[in-house]
N, C-alpha and C positions, 0 to 999 in steps of 0.2 A: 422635678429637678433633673437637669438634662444633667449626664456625664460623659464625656467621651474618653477615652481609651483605647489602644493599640493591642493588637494583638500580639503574643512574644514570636520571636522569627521562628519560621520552620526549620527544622532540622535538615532538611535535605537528605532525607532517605534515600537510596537505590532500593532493586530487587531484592537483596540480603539484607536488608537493614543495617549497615555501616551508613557510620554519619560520613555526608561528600561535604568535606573544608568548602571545599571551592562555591558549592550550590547557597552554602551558610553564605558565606561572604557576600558573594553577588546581592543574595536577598537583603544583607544586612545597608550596602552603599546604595543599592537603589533605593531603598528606606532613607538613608542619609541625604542625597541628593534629590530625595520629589518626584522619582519617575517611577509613571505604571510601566508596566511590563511592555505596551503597546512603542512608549515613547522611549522608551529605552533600547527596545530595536531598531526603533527609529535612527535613533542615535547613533548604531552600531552599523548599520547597515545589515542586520539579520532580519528573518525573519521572524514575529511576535512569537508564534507555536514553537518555536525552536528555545527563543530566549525563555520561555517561559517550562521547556521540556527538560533545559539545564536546568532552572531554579529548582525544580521540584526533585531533580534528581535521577528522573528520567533517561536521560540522555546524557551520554558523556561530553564534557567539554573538549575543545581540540585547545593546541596554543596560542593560533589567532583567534579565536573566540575571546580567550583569556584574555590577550592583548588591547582587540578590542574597547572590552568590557573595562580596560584598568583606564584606559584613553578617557572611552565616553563618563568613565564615574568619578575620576581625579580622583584614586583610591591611595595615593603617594606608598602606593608597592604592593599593597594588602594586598590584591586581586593576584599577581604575580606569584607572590607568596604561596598564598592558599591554592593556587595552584600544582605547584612545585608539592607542597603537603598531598593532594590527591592523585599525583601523577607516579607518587615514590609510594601509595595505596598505605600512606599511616594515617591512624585514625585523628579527628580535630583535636588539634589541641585542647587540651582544658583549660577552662578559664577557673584561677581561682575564686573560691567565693567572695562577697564582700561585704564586710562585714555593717552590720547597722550600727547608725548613729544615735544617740542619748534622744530620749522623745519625751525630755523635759517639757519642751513648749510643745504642746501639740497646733501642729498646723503651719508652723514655722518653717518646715523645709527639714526636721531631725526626721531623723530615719530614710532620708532619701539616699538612694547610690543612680549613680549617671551609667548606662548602658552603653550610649556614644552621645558624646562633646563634638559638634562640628561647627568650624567658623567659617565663613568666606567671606572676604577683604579685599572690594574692589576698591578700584582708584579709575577715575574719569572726570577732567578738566578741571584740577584743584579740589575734588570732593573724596573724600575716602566714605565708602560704606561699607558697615558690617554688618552681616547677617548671623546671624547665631541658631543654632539647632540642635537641642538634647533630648533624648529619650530618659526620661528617669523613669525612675523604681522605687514603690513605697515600701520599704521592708519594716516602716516601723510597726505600731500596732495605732494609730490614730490615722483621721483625715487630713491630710494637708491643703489648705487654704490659698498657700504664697509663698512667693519663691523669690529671694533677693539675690538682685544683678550689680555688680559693677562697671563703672564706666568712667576710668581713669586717662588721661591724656599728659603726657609730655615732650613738649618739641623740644627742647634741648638735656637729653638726660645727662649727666654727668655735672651741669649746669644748672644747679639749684636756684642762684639768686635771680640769674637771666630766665630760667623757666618761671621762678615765681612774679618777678615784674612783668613778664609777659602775659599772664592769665590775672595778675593785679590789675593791669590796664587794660585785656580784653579777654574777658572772662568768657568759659565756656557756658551757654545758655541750652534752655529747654527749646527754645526754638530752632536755633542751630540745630539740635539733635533730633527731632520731631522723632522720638521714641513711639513704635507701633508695637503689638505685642499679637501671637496667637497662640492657643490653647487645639491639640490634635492635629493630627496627620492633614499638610494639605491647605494650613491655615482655616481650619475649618471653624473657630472661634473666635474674633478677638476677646482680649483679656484685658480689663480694667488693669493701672497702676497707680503708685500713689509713692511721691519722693521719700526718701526715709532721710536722707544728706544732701545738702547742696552747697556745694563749692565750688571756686571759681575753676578749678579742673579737673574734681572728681563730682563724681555725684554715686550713690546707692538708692536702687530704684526695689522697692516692693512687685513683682509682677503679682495681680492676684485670679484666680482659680472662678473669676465671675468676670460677667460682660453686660451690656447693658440689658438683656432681658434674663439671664439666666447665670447659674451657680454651678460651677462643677470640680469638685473637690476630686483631687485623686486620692481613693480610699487603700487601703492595705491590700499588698498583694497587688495593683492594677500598676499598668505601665499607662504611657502617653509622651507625646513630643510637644513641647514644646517649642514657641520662635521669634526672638524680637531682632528686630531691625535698628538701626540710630546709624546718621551720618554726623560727619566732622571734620571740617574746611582742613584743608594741608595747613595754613597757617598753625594750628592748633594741634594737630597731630605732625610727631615726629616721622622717620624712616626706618619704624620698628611696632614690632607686637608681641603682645604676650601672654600667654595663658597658664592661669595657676590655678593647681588642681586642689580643690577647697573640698569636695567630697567624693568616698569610693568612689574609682572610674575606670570601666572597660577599656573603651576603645576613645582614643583624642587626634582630632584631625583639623588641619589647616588646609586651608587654599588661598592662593594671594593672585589675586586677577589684577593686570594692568596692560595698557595700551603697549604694542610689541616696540611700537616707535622710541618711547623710553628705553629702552637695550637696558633692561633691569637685571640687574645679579641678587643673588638672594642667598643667606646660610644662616644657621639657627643654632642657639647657645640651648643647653641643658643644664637650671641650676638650681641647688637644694638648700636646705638649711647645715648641710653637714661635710659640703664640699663643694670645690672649688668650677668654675663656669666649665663647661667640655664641650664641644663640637657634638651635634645629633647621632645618636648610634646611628640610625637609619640617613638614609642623603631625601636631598628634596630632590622630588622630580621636576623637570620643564616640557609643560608640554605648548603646542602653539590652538590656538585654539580661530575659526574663522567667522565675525558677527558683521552684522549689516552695516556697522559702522568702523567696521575696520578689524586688523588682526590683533590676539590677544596671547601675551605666554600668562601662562598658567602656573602656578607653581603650587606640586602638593604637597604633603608632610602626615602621616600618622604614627601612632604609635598604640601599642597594646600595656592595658594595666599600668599605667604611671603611678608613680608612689605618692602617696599625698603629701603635699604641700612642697613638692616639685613644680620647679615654674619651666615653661617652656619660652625661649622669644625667637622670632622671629624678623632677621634687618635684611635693608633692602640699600640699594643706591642705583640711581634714577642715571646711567651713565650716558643718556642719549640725549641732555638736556643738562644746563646748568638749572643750580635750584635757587630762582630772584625772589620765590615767595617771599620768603622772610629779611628784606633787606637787601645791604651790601654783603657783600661776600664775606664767608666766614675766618676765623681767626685760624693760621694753622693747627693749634692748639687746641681748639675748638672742632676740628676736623678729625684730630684724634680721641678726641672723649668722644664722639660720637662713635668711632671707631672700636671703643672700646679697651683704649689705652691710659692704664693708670697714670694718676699727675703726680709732676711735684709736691710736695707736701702730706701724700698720704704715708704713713706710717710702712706701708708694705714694701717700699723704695728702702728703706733705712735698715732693712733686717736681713741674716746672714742668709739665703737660703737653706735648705733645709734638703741633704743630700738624699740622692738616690741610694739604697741598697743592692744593687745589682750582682747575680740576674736573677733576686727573688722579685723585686717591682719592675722585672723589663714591661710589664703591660703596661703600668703603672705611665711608665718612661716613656714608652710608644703615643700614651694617648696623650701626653702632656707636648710633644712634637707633631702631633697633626694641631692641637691646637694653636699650637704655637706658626706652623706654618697658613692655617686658614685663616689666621689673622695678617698673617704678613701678606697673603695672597690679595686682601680687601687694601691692607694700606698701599701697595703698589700700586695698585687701579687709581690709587689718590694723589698720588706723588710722583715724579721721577724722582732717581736716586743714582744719579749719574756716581756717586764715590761706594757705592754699595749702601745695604741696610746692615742692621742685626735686632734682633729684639730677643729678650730675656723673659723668662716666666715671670717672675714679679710684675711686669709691665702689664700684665694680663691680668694680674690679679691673682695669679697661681702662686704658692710658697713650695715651688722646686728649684733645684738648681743644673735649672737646663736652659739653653739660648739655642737660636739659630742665627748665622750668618748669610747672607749673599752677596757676593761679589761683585763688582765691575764687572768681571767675565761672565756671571751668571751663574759661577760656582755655588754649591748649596752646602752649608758644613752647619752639621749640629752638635752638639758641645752636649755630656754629661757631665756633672761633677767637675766641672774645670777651676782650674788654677796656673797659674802664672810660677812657676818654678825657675827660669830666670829669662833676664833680658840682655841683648846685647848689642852693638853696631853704633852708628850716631844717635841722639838724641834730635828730636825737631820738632816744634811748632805749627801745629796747622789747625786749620778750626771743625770742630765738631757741631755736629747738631743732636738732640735730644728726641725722641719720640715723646717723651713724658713732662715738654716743656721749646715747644716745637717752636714756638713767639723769636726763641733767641738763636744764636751761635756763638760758641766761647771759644780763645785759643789754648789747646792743650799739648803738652809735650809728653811725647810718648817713644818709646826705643822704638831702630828700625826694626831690631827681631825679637821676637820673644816664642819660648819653649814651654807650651802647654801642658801638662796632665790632666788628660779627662779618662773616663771610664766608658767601653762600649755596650749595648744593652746583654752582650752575652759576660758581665764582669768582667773583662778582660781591662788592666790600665797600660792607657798610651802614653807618647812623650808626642808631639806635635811642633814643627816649627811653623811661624808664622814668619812674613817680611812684608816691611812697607805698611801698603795703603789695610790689607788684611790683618796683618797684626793691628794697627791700630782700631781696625773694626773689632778683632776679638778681644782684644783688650777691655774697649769699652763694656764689652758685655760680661767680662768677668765681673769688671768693674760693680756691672749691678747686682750678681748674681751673692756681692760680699755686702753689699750694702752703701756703695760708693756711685753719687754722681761725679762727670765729666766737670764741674765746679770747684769741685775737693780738689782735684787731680791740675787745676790751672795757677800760676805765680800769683804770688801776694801783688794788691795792689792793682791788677787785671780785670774789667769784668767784661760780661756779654755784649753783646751789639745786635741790636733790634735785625731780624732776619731781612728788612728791607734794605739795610744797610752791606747787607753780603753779599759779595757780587759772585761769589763762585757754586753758586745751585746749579744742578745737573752737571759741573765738571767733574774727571777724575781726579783721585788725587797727583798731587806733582811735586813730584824728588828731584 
């Protein structure tokens, strides 16, 4: 019975025996990404005895070393990081334990915890391929057999009916996907699988622990990497990814490879069972990357110790190309659910917001306005907005009562706890548009001024005057932060007019 197994990384001892972060790390991504020692100098432009005098701990790193090293591994900061840690001479951080899972079924995958989760997701002439790579750990007390994958696609999320007639009428198949799998460092096994679900756009695949001549169970106590592969036409996959962390996990890392000619932007949601979506603690990197068939950005992403059943996603938008796969062009409406912008009719649009406490949740406040801004940063790239934007946390799916504004001018105003305390000047009629029902434009009447009270994140409450084209921007976003669409607020008797019908897109407004 053959078994193979990895050995646990080295520690990275110096002459004193302190652990060196940085030697860990290195060892740890060049395990992640495939490279011996030889080809990873390669990569770096160092010499192999040197790269190899850092890993062991040896040799001190310098900062381009470190830089190097972060370039050639797409460690999305790690490498940096762990530098910064040996450079300030504190010892590695600790990793907490993790704990084992129920080893009801023996052989099923209980008792395992993931060491390092690593994806990479290229994109080349309408194909997406993913490659997938984990080190697990048997902590249970039996042999494990097999290991179940999922492999779920949705080209329109926020679009149920349109996602589900699309995979009705052109179902994801096993050929499409031509699933390979291997077992040990290196692809040094393939691995037998066997479908456990098949649907037209999911599927749950069995990876098992045998190949065609041979059996190799990871036993208790032994590590090993595992590696499957599967592609998936752009038809069928949307302009996003995402990974949920289903057992104990170390280290979880992306990389999203794509042609530079795309001019791709890329930024990643963080969301859980117990709160609301938020911007990645850490930022994605860009790096540019240079292959035989042309230049590529790179974009990385890790993170240490995620909490289970934490999802991470990962969106992208192709800005150097319109996207014909899928048809005629999209509905604007359809441009914001993909966006990320709650619709009409969900229940979260209709409810009061739920105020700030300031300044005991100013962090609370803070991160609720970067998200609020990286989302208006994406829909800008999507729209002009020749009258200004605004968007409100509900829109997001958030239940605060916080919005932001941008002006015609370019002005940026973010709003806590606001309210409308009075209006004054003319009354007038002009038409709005919605983010969260983007199809139409209604005409709404709104005062020329109006005098805000919001709250600053140091508690401090203002009075605020607005005028014009600006008040009637913060207006509307009071408007949602109480539970009120730009509909409620239009004459009896009035309704919307199909946005093709509006002739004044990208104008300012006009008094």
């Amino acid at each position: 019975m053959q078994r193979a197994t990895d050995t646990d990384v080295t520690t990275g001892q110096g002459a004193a025996g302190e652990v060196n972060a940085f030697a860990v790390e290195l060892r740890r991504w060049r395990d992640v990404r495939g490279h011996s020692r030889m080809s990873l100098a390669k990569a770096m432009g160092y010499d192999r005895s040197y790269v190899s005098k850092v890993e062991s701990g040896a040799e001190r790193p310098s900062e381009a070393f470190a830089a190097h090293a972060e370039a050639a591994l797409r460690a999305g900061g790690a490498l940096r990081a762990a530098f910064r840690d040996f450079e300030a001479h504190r010892p590695a951080r600790a990793r907490p334990a993790l704990p084992p899972e129920s080893t009801e079924q023996p052989g099923t995958g209980h008792g395992l915890v993931v060491d390092h989760d690593d994806a990479t997701l290229r994109y080349d002439a309408g194909i997406y391929r993913l490659t997938q790579r984990r080190r697990l750990v048997n902590r249970g007390s039996d042999p494990i057999t097999r290991y179940l994958i999922r492999i779920s696609v949705d080209r329109f999320p926020g679009d149920p009916q349109r996602s589900n007639q699309l995979y009705s009428d052109n179902p994801l198949t096993w050929d499409e996907i031509g699933l390979r799998a291997w077992h040990g460092q290196g692809r040094t096994n393939p691995m037998d699988w066997t479908a456990h679900h098949d649907r037209a756009a999911f599927k749950e695949v069995w990876l098992l622990f045998s190949g065609e001549h041979s059996h190799f169970p990871l036993y208790p106590n032994e590590t090993c990497w595992i590696e499957y592969e599967y592609t998936v036409r752009e038809e069928h996959w949307g302009n996003w990814y995402q990974r949920a962390v289903r057992l104990p996990t170390r280290t979880l890392s992306v990389c999203l490879n794509f042609p530079a000619e795309l001019v791709t932007s890329a930024w990643g949601l963080h969301m859980s069972m117990t709160a609301q979506p938020m911007p990645f603690a850490t930022a994605i990197t860009r790096a540019e990357a240079v292959e035989e068939n042309g230049r590529r950005h790179v974009f990385s992403w890790s993170c240490e110790d995620p909490p289970l059943h934490a999802r991470y996603r990962l969106e992208w938008d192709f800005r150097g190309r319109a996207d014909t796969s899928a048809g005629p062009s999209p509905r604007p409406s359809e441009v914001m659910v993909a966006l990320g912008i709650v619709q009409a009719g969900d229940p979260a649009l209709q409810r009061v917001a739920r105020l700030f406490d300031l300044p005991a949740e100013a962090e609370d406040a803070r991160r609720v306005a970067t998200a609020l801004n990286s989302v208006g940063q994406r829909i800008a790239k999507a729209h002009t907005f020749g009258k200004g934007m605004g968007l409100a946390a509900p829109q997001i799916g958030i239940d605060r009562a916080a919005a932001i504004v941008r002006t015609p001018d370019g002005e940026a105003i973010t709003l806590f706890n606001p309210t409308i305390i009075e209006e004054a000047g003319e009354v007038d009629e002009q038409y709005e548009g919605c983010l969260s029902f983007f199809d139409v434009r209604g005409q709404v009447p709104r005062a020329h001024v109006i005098d805000v009270k919001h709250t600053t994140v140091d508690g401090a409450t203002k009075i605020t005057r607005f005028e014009r084209g600006v008040a009637r921007l913060v207006a509307h976003e009071v408007d949602h932060l109480h539970g009120y669409l730009y509909t409620e607020r239009m004459r009896p008797g009035l309704d919307t007019i199909p946005v093709e019908q509006y002739r004044s897109t990208d104008t300012t407004w006009k008094y």
